[in-house]
MARGU-664388 format. One record per residue (C-alpha): residue number from 1; residue in one letter; x negated, y, z. Coordinates in nm, 2 decimals. Layout:
@nr: NUM	rest: A	xx: X	yy: Y	zz: Z
...
END
This chain:
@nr: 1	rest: X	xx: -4.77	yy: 14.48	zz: -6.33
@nr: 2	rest: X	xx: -4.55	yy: 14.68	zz: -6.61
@nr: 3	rest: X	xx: -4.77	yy: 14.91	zz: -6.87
@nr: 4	rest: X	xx: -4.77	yy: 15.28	zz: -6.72
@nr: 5	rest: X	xx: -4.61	yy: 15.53	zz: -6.94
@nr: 6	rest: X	xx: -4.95	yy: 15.71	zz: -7.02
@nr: 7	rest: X	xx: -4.89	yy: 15.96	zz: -7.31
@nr: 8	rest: X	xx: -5.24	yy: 16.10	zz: -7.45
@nr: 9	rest: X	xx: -5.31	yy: 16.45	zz: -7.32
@nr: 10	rest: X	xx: -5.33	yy: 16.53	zz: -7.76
@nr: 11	rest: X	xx: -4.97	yy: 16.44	zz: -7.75
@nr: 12	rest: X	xx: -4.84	yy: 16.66	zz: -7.41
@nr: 13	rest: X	xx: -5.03	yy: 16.95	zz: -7.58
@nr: 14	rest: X	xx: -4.86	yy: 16.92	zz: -7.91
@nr: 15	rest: X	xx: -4.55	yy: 16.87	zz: -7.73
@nr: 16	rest: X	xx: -4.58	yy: 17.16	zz: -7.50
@nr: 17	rest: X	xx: -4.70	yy: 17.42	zz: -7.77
@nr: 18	rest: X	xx: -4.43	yy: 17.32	zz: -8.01
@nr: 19	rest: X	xx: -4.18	yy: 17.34	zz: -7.72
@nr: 20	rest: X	xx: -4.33	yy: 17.69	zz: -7.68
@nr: 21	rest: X	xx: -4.34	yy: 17.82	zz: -7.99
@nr: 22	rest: X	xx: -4.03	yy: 17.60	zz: -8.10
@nr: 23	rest: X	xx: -4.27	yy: 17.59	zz: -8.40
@nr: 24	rest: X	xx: -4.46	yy: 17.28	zz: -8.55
@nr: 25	rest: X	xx: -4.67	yy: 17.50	zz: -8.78
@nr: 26	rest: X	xx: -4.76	yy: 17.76	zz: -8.53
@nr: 27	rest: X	xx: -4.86	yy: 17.52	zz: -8.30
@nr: 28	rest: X	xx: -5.08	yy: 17.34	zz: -8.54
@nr: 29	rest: X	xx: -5.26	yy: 17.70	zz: -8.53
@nr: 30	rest: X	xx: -5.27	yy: 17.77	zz: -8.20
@nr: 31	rest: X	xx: -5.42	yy: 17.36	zz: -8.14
@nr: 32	rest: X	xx: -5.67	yy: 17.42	zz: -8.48
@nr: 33	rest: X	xx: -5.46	yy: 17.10	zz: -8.60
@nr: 34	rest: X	xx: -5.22	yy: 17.01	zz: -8.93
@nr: 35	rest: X	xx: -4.85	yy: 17.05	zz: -8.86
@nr: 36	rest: X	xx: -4.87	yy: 16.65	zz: -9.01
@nr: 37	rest: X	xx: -5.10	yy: 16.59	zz: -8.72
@nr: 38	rest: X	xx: -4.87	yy: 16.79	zz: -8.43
@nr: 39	rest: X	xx: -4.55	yy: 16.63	zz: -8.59
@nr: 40	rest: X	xx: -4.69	yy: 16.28	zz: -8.57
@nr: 41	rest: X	xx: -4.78	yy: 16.33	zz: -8.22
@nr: 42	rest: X	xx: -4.48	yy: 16.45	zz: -8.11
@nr: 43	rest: X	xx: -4.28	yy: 16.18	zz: -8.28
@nr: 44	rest: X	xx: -4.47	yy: 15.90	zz: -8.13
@nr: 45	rest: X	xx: -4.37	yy: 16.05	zz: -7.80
@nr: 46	rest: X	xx: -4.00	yy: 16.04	zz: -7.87
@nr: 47	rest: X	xx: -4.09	yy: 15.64	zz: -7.95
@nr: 48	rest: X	xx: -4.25	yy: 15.62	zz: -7.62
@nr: 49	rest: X	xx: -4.00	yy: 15.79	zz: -7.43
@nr: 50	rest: X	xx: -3.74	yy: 15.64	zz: -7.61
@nr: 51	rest: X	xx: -3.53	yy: 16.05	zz: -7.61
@nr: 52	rest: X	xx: -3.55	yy: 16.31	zz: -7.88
@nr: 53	rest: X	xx: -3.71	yy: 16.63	zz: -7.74
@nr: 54	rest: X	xx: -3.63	yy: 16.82	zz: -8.04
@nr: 55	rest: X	xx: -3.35	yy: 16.89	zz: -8.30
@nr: 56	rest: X	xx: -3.47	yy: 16.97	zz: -8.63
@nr: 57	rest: X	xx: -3.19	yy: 17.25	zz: -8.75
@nr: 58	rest: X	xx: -3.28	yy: 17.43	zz: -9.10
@nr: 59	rest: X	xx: -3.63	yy: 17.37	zz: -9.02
@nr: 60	rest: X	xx: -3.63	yy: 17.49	zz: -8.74
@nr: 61	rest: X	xx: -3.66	yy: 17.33	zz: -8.34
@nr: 62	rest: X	xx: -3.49	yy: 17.36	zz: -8.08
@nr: 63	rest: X	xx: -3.53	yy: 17.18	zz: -7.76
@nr: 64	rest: X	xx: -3.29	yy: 16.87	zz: -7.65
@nr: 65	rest: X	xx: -3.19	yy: 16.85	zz: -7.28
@nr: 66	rest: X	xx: -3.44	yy: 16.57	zz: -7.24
@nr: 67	rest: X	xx: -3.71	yy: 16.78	zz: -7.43
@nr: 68	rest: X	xx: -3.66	yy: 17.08	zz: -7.15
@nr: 69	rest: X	xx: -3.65	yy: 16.85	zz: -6.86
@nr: 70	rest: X	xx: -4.00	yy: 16.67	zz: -7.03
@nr: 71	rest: X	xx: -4.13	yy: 17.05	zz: -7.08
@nr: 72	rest: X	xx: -4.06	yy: 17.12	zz: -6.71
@nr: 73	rest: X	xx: -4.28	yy: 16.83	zz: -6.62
@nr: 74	rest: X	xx: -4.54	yy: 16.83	zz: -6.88
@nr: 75	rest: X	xx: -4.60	yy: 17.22	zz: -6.76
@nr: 76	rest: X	xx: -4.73	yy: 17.10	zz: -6.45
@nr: 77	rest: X	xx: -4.95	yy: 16.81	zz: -6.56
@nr: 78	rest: X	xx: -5.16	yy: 17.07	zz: -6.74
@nr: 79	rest: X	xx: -5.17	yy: 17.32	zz: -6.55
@nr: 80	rest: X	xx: -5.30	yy: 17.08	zz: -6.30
@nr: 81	rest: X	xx: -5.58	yy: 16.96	zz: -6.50
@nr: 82	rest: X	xx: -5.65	yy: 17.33	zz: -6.64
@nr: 83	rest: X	xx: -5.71	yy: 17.39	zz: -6.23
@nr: 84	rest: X	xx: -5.90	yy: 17.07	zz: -6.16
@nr: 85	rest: X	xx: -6.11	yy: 17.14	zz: -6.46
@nr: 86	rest: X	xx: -6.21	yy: 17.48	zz: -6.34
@nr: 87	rest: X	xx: -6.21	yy: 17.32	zz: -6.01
@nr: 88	rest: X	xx: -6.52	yy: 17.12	zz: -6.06
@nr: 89	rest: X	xx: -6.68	yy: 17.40	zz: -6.33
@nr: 90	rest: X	xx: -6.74	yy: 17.60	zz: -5.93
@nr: 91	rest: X	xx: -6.95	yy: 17.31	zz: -5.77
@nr: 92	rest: X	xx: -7.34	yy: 17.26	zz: -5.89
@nr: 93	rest: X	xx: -7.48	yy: 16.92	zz: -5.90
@nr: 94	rest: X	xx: -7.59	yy: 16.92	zz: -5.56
@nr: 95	rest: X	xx: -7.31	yy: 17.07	zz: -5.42
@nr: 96	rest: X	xx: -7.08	yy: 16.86	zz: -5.19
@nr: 97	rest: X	xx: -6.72	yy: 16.90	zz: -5.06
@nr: 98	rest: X	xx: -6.62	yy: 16.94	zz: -4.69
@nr: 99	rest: X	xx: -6.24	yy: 16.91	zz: -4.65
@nr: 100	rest: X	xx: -6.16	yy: 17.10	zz: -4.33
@nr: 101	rest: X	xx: -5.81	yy: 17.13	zz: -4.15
@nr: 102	rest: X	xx: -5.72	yy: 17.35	zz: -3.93
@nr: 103	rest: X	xx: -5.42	yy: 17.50	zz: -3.77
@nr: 104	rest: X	xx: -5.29	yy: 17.83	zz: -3.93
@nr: 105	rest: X	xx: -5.34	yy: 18.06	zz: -3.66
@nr: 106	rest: X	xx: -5.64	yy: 17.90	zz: -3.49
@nr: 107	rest: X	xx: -5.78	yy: 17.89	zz: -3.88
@nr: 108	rest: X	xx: -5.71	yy: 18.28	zz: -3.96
@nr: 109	rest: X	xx: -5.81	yy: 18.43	zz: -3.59
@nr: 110	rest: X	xx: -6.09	yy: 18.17	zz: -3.46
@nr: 111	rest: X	xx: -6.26	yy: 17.93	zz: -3.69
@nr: 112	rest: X	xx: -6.30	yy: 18.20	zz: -4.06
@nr: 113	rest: X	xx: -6.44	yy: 18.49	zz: -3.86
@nr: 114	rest: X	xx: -6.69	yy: 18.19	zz: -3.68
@nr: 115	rest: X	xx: -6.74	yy: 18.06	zz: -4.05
@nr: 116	rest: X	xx: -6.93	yy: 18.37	zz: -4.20
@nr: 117	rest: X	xx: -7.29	yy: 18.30	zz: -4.23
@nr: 118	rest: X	xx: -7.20	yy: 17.91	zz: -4.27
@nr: 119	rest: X	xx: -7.22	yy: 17.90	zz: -4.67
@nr: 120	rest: X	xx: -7.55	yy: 18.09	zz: -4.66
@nr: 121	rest: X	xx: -7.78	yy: 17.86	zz: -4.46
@nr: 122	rest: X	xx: -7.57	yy: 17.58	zz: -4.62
@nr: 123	rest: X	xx: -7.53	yy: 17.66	zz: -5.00
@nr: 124	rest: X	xx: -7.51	yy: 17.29	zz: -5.12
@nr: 125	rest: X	xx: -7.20	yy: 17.27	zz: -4.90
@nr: 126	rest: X	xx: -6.84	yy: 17.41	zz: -5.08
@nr: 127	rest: X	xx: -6.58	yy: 17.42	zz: -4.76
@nr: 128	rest: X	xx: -6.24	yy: 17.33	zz: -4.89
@nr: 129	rest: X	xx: -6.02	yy: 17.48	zz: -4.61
@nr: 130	rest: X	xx: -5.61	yy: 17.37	zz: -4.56
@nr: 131	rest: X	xx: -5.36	yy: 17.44	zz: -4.31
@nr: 132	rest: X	xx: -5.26	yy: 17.17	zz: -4.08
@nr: 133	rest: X	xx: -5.02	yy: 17.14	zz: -3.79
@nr: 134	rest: X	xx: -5.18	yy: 16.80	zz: -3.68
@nr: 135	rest: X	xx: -5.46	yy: 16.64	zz: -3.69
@nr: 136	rest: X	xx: -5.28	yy: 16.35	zz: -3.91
@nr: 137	rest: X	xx: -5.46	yy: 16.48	zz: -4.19
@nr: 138	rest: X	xx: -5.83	yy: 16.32	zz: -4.07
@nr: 139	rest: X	xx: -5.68	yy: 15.96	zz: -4.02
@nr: 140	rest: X	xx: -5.52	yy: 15.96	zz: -4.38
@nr: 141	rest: X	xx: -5.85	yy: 16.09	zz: -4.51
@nr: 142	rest: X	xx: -5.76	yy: 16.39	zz: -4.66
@nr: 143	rest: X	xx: -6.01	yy: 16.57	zz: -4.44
@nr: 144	rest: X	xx: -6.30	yy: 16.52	zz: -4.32
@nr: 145	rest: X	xx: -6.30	yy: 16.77	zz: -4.00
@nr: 146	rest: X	xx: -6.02	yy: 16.85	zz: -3.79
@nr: 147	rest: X	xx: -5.95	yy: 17.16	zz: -3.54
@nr: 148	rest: X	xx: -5.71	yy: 17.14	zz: -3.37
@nr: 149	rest: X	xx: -5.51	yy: 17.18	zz: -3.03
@nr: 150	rest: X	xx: -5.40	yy: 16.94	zz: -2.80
@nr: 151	rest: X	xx: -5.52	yy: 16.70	zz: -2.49
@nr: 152	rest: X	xx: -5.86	yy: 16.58	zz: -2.70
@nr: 153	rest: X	xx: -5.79	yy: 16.15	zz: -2.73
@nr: 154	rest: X	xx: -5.69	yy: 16.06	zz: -3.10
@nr: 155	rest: X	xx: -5.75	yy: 15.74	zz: -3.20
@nr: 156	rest: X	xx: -6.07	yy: 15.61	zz: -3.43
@nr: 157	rest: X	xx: -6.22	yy: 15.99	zz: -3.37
@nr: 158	rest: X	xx: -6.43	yy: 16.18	zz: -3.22
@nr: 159	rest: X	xx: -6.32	yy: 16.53	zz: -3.04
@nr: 160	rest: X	xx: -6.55	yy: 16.77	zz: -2.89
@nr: 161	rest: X	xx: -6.41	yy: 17.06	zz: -2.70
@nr: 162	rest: X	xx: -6.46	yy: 17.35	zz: -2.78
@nr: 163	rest: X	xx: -6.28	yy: 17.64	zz: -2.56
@nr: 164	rest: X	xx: -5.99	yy: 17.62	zz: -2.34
@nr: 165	rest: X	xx: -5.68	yy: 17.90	zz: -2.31
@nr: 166	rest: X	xx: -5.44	yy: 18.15	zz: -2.17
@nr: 167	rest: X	xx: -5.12	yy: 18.30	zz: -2.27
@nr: 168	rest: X	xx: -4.96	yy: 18.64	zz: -2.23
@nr: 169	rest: X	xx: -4.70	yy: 18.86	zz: -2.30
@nr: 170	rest: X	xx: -4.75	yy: 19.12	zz: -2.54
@nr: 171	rest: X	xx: -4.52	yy: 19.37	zz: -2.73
@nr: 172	rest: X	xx: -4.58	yy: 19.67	zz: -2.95
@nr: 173	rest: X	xx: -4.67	yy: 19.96	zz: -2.72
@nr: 174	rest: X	xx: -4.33	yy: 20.15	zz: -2.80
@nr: 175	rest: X	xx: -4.16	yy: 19.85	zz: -2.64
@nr: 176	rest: X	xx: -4.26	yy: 19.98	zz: -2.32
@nr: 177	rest: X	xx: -4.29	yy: 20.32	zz: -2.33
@nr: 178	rest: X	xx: -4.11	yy: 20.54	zz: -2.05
@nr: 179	rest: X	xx: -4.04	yy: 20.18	zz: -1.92
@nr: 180	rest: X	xx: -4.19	yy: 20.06	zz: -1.60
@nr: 181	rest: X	xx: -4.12	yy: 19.66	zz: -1.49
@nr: 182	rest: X	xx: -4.05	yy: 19.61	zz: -1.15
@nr: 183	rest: X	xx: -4.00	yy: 19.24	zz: -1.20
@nr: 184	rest: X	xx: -4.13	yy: 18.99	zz: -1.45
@nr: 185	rest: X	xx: -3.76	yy: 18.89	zz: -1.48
@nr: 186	rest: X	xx: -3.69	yy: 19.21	zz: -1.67
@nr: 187	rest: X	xx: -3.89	yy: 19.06	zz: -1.97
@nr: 188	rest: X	xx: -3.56	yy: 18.81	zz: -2.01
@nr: 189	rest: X	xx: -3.41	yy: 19.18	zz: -2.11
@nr: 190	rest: X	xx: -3.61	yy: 19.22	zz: -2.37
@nr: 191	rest: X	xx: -3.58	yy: 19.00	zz: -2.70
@nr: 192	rest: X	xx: -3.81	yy: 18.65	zz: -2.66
@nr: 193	rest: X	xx: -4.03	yy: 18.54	zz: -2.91
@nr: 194	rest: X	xx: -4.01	yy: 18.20	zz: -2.98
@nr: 195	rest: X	xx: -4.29	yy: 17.96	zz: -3.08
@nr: 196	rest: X	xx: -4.20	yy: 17.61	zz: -3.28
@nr: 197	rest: X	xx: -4.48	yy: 17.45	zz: -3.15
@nr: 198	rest: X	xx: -4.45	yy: 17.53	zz: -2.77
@nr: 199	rest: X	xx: -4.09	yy: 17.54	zz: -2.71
@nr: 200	rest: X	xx: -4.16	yy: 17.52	zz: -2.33
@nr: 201	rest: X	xx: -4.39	yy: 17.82	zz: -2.30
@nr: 202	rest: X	xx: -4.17	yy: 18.07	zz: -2.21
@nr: 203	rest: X	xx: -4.00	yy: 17.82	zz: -1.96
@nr: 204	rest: X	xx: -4.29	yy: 17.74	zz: -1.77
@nr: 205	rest: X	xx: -4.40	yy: 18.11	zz: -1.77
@nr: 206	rest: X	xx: -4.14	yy: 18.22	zz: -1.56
@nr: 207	rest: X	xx: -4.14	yy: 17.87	zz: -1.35
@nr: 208	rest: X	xx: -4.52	yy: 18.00	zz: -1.26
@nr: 209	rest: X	xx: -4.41	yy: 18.34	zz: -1.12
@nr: 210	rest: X	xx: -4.07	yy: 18.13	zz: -0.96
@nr: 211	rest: X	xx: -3.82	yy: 18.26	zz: -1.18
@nr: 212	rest: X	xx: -3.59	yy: 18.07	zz: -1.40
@nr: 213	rest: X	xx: -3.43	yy: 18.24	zz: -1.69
@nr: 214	rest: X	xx: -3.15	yy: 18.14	zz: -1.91
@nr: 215	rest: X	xx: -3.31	yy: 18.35	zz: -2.19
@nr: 216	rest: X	xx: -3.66	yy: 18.15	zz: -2.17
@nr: 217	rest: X	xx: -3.52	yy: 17.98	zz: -2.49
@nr: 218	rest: X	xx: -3.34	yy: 18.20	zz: -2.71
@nr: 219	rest: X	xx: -3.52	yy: 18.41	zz: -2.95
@nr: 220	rest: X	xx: -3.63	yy: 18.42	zz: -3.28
@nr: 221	rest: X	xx: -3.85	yy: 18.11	zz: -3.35
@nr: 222	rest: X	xx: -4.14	yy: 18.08	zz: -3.53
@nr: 223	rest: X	xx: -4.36	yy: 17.85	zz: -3.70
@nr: 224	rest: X	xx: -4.68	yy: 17.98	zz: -3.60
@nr: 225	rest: X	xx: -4.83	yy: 18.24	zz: -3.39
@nr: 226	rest: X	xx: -4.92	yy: 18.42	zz: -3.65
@nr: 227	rest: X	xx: -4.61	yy: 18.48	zz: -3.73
@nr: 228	rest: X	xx: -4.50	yy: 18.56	zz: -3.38
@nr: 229	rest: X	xx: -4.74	yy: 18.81	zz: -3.31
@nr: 230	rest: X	xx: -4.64	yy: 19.01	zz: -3.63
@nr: 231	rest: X	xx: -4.31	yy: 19.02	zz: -3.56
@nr: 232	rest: X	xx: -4.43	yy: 19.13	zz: -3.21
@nr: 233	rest: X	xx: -4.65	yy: 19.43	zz: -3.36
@nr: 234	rest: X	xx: -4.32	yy: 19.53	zz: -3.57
@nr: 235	rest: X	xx: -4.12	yy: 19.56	zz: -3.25
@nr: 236	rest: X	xx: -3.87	yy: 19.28	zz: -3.26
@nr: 237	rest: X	xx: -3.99	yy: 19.18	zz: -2.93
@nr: 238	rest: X	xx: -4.23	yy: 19.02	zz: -2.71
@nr: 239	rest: X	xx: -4.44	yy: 18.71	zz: -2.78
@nr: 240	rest: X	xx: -4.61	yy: 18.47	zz: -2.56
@nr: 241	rest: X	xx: -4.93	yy: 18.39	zz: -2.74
@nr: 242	rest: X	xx: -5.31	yy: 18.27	zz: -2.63
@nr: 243	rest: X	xx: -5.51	yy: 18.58	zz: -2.54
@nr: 244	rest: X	xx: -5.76	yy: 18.50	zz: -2.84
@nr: 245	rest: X	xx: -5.59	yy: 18.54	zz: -3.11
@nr: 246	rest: X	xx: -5.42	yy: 18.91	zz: -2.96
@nr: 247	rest: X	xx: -5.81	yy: 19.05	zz: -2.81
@nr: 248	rest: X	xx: -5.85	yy: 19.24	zz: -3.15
@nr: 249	rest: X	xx: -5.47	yy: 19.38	zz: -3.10
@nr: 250	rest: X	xx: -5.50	yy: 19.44	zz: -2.73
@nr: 251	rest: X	xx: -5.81	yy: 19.63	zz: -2.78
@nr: 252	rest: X	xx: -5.70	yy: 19.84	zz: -3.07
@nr: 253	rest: X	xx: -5.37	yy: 19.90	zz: -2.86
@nr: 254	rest: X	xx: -5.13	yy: 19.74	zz: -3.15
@nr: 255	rest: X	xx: -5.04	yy: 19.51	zz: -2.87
@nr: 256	rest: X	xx: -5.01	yy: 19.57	zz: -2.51
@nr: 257	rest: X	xx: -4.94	yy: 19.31	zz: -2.22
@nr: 258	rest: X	xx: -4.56	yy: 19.34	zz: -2.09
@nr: 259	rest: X	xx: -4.65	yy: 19.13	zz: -1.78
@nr: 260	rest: X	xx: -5.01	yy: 19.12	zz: -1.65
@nr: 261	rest: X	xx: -4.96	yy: 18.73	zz: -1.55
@nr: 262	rest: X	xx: -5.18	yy: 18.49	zz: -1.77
@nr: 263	rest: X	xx: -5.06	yy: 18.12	zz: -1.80
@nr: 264	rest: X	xx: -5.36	yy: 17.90	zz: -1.83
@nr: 265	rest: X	xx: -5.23	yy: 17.62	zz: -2.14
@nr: 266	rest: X	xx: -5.20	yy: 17.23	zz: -2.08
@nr: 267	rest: X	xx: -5.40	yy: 17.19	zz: -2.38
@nr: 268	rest: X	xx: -5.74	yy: 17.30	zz: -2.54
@nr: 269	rest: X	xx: -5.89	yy: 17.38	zz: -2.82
@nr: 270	rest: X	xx: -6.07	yy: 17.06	zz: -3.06
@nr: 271	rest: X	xx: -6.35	yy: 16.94	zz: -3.29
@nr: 272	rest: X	xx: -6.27	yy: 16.61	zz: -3.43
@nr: 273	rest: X	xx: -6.43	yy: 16.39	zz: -3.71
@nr: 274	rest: X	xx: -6.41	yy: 16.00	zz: -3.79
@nr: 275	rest: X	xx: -6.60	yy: 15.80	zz: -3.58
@nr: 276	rest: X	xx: -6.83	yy: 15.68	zz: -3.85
@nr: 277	rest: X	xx: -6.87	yy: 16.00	zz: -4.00
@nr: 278	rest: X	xx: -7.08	yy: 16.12	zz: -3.70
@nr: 279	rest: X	xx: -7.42	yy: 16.12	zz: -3.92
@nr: 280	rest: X	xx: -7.25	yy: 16.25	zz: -4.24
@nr: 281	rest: X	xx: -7.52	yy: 16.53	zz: -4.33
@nr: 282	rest: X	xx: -7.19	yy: 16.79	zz: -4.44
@nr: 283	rest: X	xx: -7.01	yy: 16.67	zz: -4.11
@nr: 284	rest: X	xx: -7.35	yy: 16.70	zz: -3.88
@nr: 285	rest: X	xx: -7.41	yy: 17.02	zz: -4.03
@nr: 286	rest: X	xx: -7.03	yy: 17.21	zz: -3.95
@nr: 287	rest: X	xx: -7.04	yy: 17.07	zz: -3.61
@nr: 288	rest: X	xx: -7.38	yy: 17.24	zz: -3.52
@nr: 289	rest: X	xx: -7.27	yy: 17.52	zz: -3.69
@nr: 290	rest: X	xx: -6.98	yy: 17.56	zz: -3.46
@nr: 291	rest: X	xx: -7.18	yy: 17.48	zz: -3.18
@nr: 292	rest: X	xx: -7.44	yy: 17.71	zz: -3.24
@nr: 293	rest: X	xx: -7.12	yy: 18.01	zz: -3.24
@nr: 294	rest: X	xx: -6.96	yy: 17.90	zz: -2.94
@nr: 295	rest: X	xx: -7.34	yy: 17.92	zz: -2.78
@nr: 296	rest: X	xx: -7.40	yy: 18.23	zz: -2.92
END
């Protein structure tokens, strides 16, 4: 196996704050070092990467090509250790990390608000919460509990249901006003909100009532539901969306229902964790956690 091209982090520091000040002396200053000290590192940097970073013109620098390209990088290997320093500075000794993935919509409207109360009767746990579209994230272990939506089977887990679903239409209220539907067809009139994830919904919407529609695929599309349903509330048309995540909306009346026809979903709504991590104490905790709110 070759050596790895490991500068020490003395040597990306010196180069950076030269780089920044375009200054060895100042940057000896700012790094409490000798300029001798910041000039050495630097030039046993240029050895290693065998490229000048820096023209020395009348005692002064200025940066080569390479040297900006190297800055460019070098920028974001500190700043990622300044944020996984201060990273681990938030944990206590006792505290442990539960990676959690959700789906961005489910995740904002469903599992936050059932969240509250969680860190309180579990302060040794730190949730460490992502976005996911799939549940791909548990078998490549960068998570360690997965919600997400779908027919419950996924291989080397273990998925507990947690609530099934509807869809409906809904619109801004000033989509409808002084307008009356005599048919459900009269929604393919109106502009369709497309979601990325369930490019059939609208389809089988109007197949349940017996209507086919040429429209039931155009519209703007978006990536989540989320998304959708904000561009419904701004009046850009009508989304078809699980009644869930639009009861707060519908109740408030930001959101009305353009069609009073619900469409029960193929899928549902899942808990999953690695098989073997059933008696984790962080995994056992979350999943009685989530129980106990779905009992309550």
């Amino acid at each position: 196996m070759s050596k790895r091209l490991v500068p020490s982090m003395t040597a990306l520091q010196c180069f950076e704050a030269a780089a920044r000040h375009l200054s060895f002396t100042r940057a000896a200053e700012e790094l409490h070092l000798t300029q001798s000290a910041v000039s050495k590192q630097v030039a046993q940097l240029e050895e290693m990467l065998r490229h000048h970073l820096f023209l020395r013109i009348r005692r002064r620098l200025q940066l080569t090509p390479a040297g900006s390209l190297y800055l460019a990088e070098v920028n974001k290997i500190l700043t990622q250790v300044d944020m996984s320093s201060r990273y681990i500075l938030t944990y206590g000794e006792q505290t442990e990390i539960l990676k959690v993935a959700t789906q961005p919509s489910f995740g904002v409207r469903w599992l936050i608000p059932h969240l509250k109360g969680f860190g309180k009767q579990h302060p040794n746990i730190h949730l460490d919460i992502r976005n996911e579209m799939e549940p791909f994230a548990l078998l490549q272990g960068s998570a360690d509990v997965v919600f997400f939506y779908g027919q419950g089977t996924w291989p080397g887990a273990t998925c507990i249901e947690l609530f099934d679903e509807e869809v409906v239409p809904v619109c801004a209220p000033e989509r409808m006003a002084g307008r009356a539907l005599e048919d459900a067809s009269e929604l393919a009139d109106l502009v369709l909100l497309q979601s990325t994830s369930r490019p059939e919904a609208w389809h089988e919407w109007f197949l349940e009532l017996g209507l086919h529609s040429v429209s039931a695929y155009h519209g703007p599309r978006f990536d989540t539901f989320y998304m959708a349903l904000s561009a419904a509330q701004a009046g850009c048309g009508v989304a078809l969306v699980p009644r869930y995540l639009v009861a707060r909306e519908l109740a408030e009346g930001s959101l009305v229902i353009a069609w009073d026809h619900a469409m029960r979903s193929t899928g549902k709504h899942y808990l999953a964790y690695a098989e073997h991590a059933a008696e984790v104490p962080k995994v056992r905790a979350l999943v009685q956690w989530i129980g106990q709110q779905l009992q309550a």
